[in-house]
N, C-alpha and C positions, 0 to 999 in steps of 0.2 A: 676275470679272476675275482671281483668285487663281488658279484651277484651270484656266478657261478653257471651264467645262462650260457648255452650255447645255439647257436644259429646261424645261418645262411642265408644268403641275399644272392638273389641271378636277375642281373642285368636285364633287362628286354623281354624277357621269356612276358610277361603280361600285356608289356606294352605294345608288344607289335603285334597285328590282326593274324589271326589267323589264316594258314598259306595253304594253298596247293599247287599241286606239281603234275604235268598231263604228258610228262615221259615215262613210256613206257616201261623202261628199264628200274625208276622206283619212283608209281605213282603214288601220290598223295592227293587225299579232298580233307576236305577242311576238318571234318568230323575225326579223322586221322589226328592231323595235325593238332586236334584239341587232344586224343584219348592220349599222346607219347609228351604232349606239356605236362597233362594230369600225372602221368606214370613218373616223368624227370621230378616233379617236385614230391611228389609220394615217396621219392625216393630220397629228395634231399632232406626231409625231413625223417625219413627213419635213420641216416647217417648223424645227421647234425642236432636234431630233437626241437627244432623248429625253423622254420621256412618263410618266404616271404621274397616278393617280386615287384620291379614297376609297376609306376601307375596300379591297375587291376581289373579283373572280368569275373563276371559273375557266377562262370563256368568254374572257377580257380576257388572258390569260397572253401569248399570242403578240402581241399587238397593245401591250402596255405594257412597260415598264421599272420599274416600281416599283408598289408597292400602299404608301396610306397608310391605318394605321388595323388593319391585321391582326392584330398584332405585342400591340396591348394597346389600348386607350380609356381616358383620366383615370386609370392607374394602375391598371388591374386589366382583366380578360379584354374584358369587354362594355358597353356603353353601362347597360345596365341593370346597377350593380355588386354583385348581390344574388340573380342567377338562378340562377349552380351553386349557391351555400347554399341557394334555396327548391326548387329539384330533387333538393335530394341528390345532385347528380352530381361528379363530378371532368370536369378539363379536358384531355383528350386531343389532341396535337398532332398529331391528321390532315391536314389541309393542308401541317404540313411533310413529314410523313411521305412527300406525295405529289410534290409541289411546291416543295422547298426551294432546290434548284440550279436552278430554272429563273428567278427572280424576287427581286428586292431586296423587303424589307420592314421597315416601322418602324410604330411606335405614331403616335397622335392623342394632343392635351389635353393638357393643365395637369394634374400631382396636385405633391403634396408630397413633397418628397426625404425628408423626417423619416418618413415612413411607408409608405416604397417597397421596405422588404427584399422582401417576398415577388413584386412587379414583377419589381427585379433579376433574384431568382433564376428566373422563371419566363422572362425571354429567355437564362437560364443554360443552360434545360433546350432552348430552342430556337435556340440560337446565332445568337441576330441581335443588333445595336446597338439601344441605347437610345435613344428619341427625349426631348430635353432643353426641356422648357417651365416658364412658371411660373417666368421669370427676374425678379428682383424689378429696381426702375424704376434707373434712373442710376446712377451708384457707389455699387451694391449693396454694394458690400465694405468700403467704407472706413464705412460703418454698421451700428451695432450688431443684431446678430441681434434680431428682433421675433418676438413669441411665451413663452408659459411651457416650452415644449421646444427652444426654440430654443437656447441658448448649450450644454448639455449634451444629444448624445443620450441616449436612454433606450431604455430592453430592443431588444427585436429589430428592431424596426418601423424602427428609425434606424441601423440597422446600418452603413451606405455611409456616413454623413455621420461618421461619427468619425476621426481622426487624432491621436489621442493617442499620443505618443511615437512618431507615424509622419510621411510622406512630408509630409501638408498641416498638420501642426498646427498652428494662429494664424489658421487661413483659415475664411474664411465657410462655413456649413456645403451651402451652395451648393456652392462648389467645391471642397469633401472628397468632395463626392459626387462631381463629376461625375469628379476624377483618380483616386477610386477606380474606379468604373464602367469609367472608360476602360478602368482597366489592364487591366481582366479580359476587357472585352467587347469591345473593338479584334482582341487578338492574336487572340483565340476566334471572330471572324467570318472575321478573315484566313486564318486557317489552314483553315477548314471550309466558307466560305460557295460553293465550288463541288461540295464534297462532301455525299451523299445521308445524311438524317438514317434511318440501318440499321437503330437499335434504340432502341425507347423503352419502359418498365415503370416501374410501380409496384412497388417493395423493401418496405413495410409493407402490413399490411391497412388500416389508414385512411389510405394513399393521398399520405401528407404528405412522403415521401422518394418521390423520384424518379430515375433515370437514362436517358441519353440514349448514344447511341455516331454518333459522324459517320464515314460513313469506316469503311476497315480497314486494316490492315496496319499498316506504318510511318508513313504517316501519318493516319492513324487519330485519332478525341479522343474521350473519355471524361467525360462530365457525371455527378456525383450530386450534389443539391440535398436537405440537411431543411428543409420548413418545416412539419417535427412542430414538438411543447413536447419531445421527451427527444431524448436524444444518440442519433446511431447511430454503429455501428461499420463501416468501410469499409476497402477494402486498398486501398493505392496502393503504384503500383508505384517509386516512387520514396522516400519515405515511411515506408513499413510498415505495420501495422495503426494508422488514424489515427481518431479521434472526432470524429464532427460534432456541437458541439452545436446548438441550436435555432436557424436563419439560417446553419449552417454548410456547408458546399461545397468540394468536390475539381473542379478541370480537370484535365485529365492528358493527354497525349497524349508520344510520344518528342520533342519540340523546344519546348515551352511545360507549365509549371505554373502553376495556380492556385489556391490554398486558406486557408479558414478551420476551421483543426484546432484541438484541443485539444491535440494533442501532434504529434512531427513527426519518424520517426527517431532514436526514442528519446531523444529531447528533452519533457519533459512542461511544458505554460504555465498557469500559473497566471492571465495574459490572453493567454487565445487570441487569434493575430495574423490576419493579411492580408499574407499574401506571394505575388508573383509570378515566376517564373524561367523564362527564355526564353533560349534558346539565340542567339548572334550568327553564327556561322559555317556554320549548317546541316547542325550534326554532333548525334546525342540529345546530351540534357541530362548521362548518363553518359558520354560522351567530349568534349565539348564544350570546346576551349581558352580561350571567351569567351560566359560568361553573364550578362546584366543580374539583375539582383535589386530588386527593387519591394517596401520595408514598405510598407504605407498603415498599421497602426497595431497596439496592444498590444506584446508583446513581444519585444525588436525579433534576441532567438538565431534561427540557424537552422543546422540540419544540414546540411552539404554536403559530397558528395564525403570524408567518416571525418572530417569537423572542424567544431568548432564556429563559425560566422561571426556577426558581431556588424554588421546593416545598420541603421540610424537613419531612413533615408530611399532611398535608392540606392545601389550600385555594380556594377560590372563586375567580375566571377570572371573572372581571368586566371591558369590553371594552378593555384599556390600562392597569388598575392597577390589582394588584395582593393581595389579603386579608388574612392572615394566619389566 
């Protein structure tokens, strides 16, 4: 009623392989069975005005509006959450590589926000939204965190749930997660989500730092995600030579920052922060008369424009002055 969208979601119709049937009486080969999926959702989509199925196939691209399920399962790549470690393989975003501007996609399941950094950062590397489950029962909030990890994050794995000295602090660690997530993964889909994912590599040899590039030019974006154990070292170009440590990440593009550095424009932190900065006026971040600024947490300096700024939770860069 808010938005005014209407749509439909069918069960299985993507996720389960296609079938045949070698009775007589109504055979079916596979080629079948793909042209009456194509025809069921052609159809759910002229009834409902847009469409959308598990998981997803590539065959379904023109025929849906969305894939559920692609994006991540329960918080990590595949239904089975143990396959790339028992192959030794890394997780190559082919699909977006191919397919990224043509189709919406988000994850399936329930995982836990306390143990979701490398999640995060892995729709970091592929610029999509976060799908958000595993909301705990009725006024969650106004009850105390349940769990031994719950009231304080811990090392990496709870990275998103913190807001200490930032944006959410006092808030459920539910919703430290979800207003950090947001900030980062809202502007980063808006900005990219009809632009082709260009370039994607591995920067380490075990494969734990990543970068992505959407786009070129001017508006162009730039991902590098560690989710090594050591720091790496990265350039931004806003920035300077900045240190990711372990869970740590650069967005970058001319009109939206994203980052969890160690240092920032020759500013050195002693608790590495979560800051966001986005352009208002649609001029780069370097000419820009009105820029939002987002701590979600640690330390709350930041470099901008030759001067030191001091954000606690929010404000708007207007020229010289600073608006909370």
């Amino acid at each position: 009623k808010l938005s005014g969208a209407r749509s439909y979601f069918s069960d299985t119709t993507y996720a389960a392989g296609l079938s045949e049937c070698q009775d007589p009486a109504h055979p079916l080969t596979k080629w079948d069975d793909m042209k009456w999926k194509q025809a069921l959702s052609d159809y759910a989509r002229d009834v409902f005005g847009s469409f959308g199925s598990e998981c997803g196939r590539e065959w379904a691209i023109p025929h849906s509006d969305f894939f559920e399920g692609l994006t991540g399962v329960s918080g990590t790549y595949y239904h089975n959450k143990d396959l790339a470690r028992q192959l030794g393989a890394s997780v190559i975003p082919l699909f977006e590589i191919v397919y990224r501007d043509c189709i919406a996609l988000y994850g399936k399941y329930g995982y836990d926000p306390m143990r979701a950094s490398e999640y995060v950062l892995h729709h970091l590397v592929i610029g999509r939204p976060l799908n958000y489950h595993s909301v705990p029962s009725h006024l969650y909030w106004k009850e105390p965190p349940r769990g031994d990890h719950a009231d304080k994050p811990a090392a990496a794995a709870a990275l998103f749930c913190r807001a200490d000295n930032g944006w959410a602090e006092g808030l459920h660690p539910l919703d430290r997660f979800v207003k950090n997530t947001h900030e980062i993964l809202s502007p980063l889909h808006e900005l990219t989500a009809r632009a082709p994912l260009a370039d994607h590599r591995f920067l380490t040899p075990d494969r734990k730092v990543q970068r992505s590039v959407f786009g070129d030019g001017r508006s162009g974006l730039e991902v590098v995600v560690n989710m090594g154990s050591a720091p790496f070292r990265q350039a931004s170009r806003l920035g300077g030579s900045i240190e990711l440590p372990p869970g740590g990440f650069l967005a970058e593009s001319d009109l939206f920052v994203a980052f969890h550095a160690a240092n920032w424009d020759g500013v050195r932190y002693e608790a590495a922060p979560l800051f966001t900065l986005r352009s208002m006026d649609g001029r780069g971040l370097a000419e820009s008369k009105s820029v939002r600024i987002y701590h979600g947490f640690g330390d709350a300096r930041l470099q901008f424009r030759g001067a030191t700024q001091r954000v606690q939770k929010e404000a708007v860069w207007k020229g010289q002055t600073l608006s909370e």
